[in-house]
C-alpha positions in Angstrom: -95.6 -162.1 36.1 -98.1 -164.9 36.2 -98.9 -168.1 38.0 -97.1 -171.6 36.3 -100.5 -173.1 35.6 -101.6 -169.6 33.7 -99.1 -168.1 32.2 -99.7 -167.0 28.8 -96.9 -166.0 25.8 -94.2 -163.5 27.5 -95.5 -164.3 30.9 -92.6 -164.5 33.5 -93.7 -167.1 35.9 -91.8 -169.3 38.6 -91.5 -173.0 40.2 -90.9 -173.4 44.4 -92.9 -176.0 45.6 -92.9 -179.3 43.7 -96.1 -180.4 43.6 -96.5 -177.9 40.8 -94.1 -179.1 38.7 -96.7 -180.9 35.9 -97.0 -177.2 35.0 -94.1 -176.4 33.5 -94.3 -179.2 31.2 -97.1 -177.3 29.8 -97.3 -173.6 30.8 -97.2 -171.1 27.6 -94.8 -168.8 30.0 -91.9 -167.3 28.5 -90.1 -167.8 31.0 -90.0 -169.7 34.2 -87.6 -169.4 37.5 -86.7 -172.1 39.1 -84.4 -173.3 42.0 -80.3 -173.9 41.2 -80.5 -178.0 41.6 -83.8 -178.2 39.2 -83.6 -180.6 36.6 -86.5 -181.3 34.0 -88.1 -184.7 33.5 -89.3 -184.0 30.0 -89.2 -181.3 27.6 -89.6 -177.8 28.9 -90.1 -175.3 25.9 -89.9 -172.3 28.6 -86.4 -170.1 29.3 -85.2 -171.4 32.8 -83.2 -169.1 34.9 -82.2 -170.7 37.8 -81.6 -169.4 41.2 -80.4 -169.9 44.6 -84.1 -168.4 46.2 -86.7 -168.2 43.9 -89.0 -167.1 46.7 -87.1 -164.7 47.7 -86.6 -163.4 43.3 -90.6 -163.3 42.9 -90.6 -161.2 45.5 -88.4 -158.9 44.7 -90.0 -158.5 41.0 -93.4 -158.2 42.3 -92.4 -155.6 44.3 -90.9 -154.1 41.4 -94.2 -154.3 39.2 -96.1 -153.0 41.9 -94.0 -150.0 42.0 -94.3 -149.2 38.1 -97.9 -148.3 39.0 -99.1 -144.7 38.8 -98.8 -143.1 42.2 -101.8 -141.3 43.7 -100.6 -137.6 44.1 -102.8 -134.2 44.9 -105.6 -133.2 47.3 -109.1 -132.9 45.5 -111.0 -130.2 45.7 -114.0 -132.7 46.6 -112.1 -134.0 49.5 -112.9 -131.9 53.5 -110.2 -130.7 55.3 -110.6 -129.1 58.6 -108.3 -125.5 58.7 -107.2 -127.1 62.2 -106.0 -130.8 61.0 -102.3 -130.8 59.3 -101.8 -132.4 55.9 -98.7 -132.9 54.8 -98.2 -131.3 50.9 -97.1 -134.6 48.8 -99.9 -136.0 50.7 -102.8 -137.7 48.4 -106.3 -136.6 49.8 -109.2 -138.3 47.5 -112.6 -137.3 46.8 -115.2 -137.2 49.6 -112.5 -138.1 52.5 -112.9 -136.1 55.5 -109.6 -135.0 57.7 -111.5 -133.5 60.7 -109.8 -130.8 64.0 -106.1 -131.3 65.3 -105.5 -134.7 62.6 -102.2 -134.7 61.3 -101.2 -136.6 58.2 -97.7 -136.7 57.6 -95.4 -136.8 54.1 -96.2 -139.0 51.4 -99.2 -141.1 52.9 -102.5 -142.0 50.9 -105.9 -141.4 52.0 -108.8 -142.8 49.3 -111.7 -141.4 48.6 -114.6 -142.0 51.4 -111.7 -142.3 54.3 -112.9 -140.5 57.8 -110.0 -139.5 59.9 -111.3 -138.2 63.1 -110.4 -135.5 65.1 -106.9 -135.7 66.4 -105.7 -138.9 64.9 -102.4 -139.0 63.5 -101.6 -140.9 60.2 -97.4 -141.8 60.1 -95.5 -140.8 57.0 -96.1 -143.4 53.9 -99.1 -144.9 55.0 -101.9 -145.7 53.1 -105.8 -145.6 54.0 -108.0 -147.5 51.1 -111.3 -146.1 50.3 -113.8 -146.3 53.4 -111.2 -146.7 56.1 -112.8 -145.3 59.4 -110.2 -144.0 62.0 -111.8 -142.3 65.1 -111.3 -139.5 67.1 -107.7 -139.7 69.5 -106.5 -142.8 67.5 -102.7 -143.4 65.9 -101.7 -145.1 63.2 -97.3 -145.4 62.4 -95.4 -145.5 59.6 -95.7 -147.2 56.3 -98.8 -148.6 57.1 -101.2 -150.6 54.8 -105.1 -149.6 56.1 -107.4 -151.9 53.7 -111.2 -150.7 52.0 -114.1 -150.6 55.2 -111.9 -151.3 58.3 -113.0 -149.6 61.1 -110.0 -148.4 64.0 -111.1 -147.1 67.2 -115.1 -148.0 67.2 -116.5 -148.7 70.6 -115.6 -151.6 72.4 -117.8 -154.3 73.5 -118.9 -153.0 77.1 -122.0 -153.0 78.7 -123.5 -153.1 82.5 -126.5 -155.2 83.0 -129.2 -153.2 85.1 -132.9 -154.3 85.9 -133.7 -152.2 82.7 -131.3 -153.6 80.5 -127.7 -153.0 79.3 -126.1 -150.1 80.2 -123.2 -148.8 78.2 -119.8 -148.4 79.6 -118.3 -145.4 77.9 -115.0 -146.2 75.9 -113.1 -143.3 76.5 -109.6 -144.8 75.6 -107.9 -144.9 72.1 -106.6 -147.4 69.5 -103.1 -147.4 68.2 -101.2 -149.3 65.5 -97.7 -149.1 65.2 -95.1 -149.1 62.1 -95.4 -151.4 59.1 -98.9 -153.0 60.1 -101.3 -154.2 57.8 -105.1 -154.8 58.5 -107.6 -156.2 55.9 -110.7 -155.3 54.7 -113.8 -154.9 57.4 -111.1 -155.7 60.0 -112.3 -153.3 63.4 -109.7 -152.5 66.3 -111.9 -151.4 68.9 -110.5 -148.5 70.9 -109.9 -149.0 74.9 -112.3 -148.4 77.6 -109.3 -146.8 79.1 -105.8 -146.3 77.8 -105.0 -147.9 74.8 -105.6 -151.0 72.3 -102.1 -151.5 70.9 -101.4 -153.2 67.7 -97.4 -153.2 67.6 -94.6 -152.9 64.8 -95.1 -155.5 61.8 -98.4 -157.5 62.8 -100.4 -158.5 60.0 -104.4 -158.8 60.3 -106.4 -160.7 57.5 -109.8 -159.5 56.7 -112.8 -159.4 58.9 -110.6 -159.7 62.0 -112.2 -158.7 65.5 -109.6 -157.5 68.3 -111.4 -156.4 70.8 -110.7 -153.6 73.5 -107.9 -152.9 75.9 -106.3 -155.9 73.4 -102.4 -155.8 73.3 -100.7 -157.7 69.9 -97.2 -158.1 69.9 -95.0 -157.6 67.1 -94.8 -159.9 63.9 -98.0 -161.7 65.4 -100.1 -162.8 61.9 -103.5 -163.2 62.0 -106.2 -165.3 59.0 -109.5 -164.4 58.6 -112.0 -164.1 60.8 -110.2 -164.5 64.2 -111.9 -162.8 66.8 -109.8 -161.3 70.1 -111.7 -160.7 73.1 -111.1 -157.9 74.8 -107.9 -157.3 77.7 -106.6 -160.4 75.8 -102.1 -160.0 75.5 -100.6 -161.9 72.3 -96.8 -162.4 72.2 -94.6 -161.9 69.7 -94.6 -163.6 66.4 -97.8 -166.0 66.8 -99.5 -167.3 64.2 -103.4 -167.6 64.1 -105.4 -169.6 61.5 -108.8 -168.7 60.2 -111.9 -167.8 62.8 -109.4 -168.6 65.8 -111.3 -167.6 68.7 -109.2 -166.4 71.7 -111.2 -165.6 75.2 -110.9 -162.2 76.8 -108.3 -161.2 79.8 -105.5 -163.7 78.6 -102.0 -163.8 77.9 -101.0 -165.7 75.0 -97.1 -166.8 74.7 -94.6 -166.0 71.8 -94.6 -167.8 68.8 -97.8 -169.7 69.8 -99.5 -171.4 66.6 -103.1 -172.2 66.6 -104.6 -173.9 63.3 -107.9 -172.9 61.8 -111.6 -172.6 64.3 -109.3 -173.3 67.4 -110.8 -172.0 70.7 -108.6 -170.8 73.1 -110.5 -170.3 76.0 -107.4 -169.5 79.0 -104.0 -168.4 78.8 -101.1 -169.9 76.9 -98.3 -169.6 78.7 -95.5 -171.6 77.2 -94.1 -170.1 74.0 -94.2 -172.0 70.9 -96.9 -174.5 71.2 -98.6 -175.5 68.8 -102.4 -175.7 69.1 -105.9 -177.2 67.3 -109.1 -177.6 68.4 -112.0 -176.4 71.2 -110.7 -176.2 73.4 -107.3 -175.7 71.9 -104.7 -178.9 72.2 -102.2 -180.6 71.2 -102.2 -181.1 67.6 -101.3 -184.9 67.6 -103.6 -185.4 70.6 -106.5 -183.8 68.9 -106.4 -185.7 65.7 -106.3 -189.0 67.6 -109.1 -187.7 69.2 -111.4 -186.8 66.1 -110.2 -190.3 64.9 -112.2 -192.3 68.0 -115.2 -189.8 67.3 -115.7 -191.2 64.1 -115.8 -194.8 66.3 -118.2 -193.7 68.5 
C-alpha cells in the first residue's frame, strides 16, 4: 500500500480527493482504488477497482497490514517487576521497563522497553505503552489504549504559592486518568490533579507535544493537533476539534463540537456548541479574516 504520487510496481494505492488526480496518469502503482462514478481523462495503465468508499477501503486494508506485523509477546528477563504489581501472562514486558508495588497490567497489553509504571497504576487490557512512556504513581489508563514514545501521564501540575521568598510548591496529590480507546502522542504530558482527578475520557485523540494541564476534564471524541496547550481546571465538551498550538486559558468550559483553527487563543469560556473559532482572541472565522485583511491597510 502506497501513496498515488509514490507508488512503485505492485504497489496498491488509491484516489479520494481530486486534486490528486494528475497522479494516476502517471503512478507506477499496480493498482489503484478509486470511487464508483470515476472516470479517467486519459490513459490509465493501473488496474482500477472501484468502490462506493474508498476512504473507508484504505482503511480497512491498512488495518489489515498493520495486523500482519509480528506481535510483541514475552516478559524479558531484563525487564523489573515488583513481586507486589500484577502482570497479566500474554502480557509483553520489554527490556529495562519497570512495573513498580500494587500496578496491575491486565491481558494482552504492550509495555516497551524503558516504560516506568508507577506504583499502583493500572494499565486496561490491549493497551500499548511505547518505549519511554512515564505513568506515575495512583494513575489509570483504560482499554485499548495507544500510549506514544516519551509522554509523560501524571507529572506534577503547574502549582505554585508566591511567598516573600519565592514560589512555593502546592503539592499535587491527585491522579490522572485516561479512559478507553485514547491515544496520546509523543512528549504529550497529562499532568495529574492537585486534587481528584485529570480526566481524559473514552476516544479523545492528543497529537504530539500536547500540554493539558491539571484538574483538566476532556470530553469524549475531543481531537487535539500539536502543540495545544490546556490550562489547568479547564472543561472541553464532547467532540471538539483543536488545531495546532491552540491555546485554551485555565478554569473554563468549552462547548461541544467547538472548532478552533490553528495558534487560536481562547482566553474565556465557550459556551455555545459548535462554533467555529480563529484567532487571539478566538473569533469568528469570517470576522477574523476581514480583520487580518484591513491590517495589511493599515
Amino acid at each position: 500500500v502506497s501513496s498515488i504520487e509514490g507508488g512503485k510496481k505492485g504497489a496498491l494505492t488509491y484516489l479520494s480527493n481530486p486534486k490528486y488526480e494528475q497522479y494516476i496518469y502517471s503512478t507506477e502503482a499496480s493498482i489503484v482504488l478509486v470511487a464508483n462514478d470515476f472516470e479517467p481523462k486519459q490513459e490509465v495503465s493501473a488496474t482500477l477497482i472501484k468502490l462506493p468508499d474508498v476512504g473507508a477501503a484504505v482503511l480497512k486494508l491498512l488495518e489489515m497490514y498493520n495486523a500482519m506485523k509480528p506481535q510483541k509477546r514475552g516478559i524479558s528477563k531484563m525487564c523489573s517487576i515488583s513481586d507486589k504489581a500484577t502482570v497479566a501472562e500474554d502480557c509483553y514486558v520489554g527490556d529495562f521497563a519497570v512495573i513498580e508495588a500494587g500496578a496491575v497490567v491486565e491481558a494482552g497489553a504492550k509495555i516497551y522497553p524503558q516504560v516506568y509504571v508507577g506504583d499502583g497504576v493500572k494499565i486496561g487490557a490491549g493497551t500499548t505503552l511505547y518505549p519511554g512512556v512515564k505513568i506515575y504513581e495512583g494513575c489509570r489508563v483504560g482499554e485499548n489504549c495507544i500510549i506514544h514514545a516519551g509522554a509523560v501521564i501524571g507529572a506534577d501540575g503547574f502549582g505554585f504559592e508566591p511567598t516573600e521568598d519565592g514560589y512555593k510548591k502546592i503539592a499535587q496529590i491527585g491522579i490522572a486518568v485516561l479512559e478507553d480507546d485514547i491515544e496520546i502522542g509523543a512528549n504529550t504530558c497529562v499532568d495529574r490533579a492537585v486534587m481528584g482527578e485529570t480526566i481524559i475520557h473514552k476516544g479523545v485523540k492528543l497529537d504530539n507535544l500536547v500540554q493539558i494541564g491539571h484538574n483538566c476534564e476532556v470530553n469524549s471524541h475531543t481531537v487535539m493537533s500539536a502543540q495545544v496547550g490546556v490550562a489547568g481546571s479547564t472543561k472541553i465538551g464532547e467532540w471538539c476539534m483543536f488545531g495546532g498550538q491552540v491555546g485554551i486559558a485555565g478554569h473554563a468550559t468549552i462547548a461541544d463540537r467547538t472548532m478552533a483553527g490553528a495558534q487560536s487563543g481562547i482566553p474565556n469560556s465557550v459556551k455555545k456548541p459548535n462554533q467555529e473559532l480563529m484567532g487571539t482572541p478566538a473569533i469568528d472565522p469570517r470576522v477574523w479574516w476581514k480583520a487580518q485583511a484591513v491590517v495589511k491597510q493599515l
